[in-house]
C-alpha positions in Angstrom: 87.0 -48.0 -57.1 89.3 -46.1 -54.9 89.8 -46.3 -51.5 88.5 -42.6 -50.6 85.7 -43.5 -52.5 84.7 -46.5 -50.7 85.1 -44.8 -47.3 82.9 -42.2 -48.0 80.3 -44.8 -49.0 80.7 -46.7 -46.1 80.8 -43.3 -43.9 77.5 -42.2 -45.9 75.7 -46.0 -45.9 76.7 -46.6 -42.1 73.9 -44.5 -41.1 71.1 -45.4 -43.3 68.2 -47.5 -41.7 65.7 -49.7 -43.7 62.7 -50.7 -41.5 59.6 -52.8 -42.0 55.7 -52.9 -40.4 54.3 -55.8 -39.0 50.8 -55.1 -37.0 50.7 -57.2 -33.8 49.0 -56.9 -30.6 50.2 -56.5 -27.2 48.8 -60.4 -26.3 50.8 -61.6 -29.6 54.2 -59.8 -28.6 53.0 -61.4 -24.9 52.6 -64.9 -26.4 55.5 -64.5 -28.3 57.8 -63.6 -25.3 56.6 -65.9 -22.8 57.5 -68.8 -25.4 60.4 -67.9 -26.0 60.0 -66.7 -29.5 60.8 -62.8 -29.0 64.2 -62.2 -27.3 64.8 -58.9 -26.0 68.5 -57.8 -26.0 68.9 -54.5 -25.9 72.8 -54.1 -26.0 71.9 -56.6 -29.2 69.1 -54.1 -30.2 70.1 -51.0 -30.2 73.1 -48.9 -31.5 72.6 -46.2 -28.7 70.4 -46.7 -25.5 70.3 -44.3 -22.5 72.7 -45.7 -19.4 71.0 -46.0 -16.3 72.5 -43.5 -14.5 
């Protein structure tokens, strides 16, 4: 494989997104954060987030 050829499958790849559903409740996501279990981050989370300007 080329080089050209593996940039423009990393350039295409980059921005593909593979998710997955999981049904929970507000109380279970509560739960879950209040020990501990859930960690919000979202500089972690998130490739772009809004400032707070």
């Amino acid at each position: 494989m080329n080089l050209s050829r593996l940039k423009t499958q990393i350039e295409t790849a980059k921005n593909d997104f593979i998710t997955d559903g999981y049904s929970m409740s507000i109380g279970e996501i509560a739960s879950l954060y209040k020990e501990g279990e859930l960690i919000v981050n979202p500089t972690f989370q998130r490739k772009f987030r809004w400032s707070r300007a």
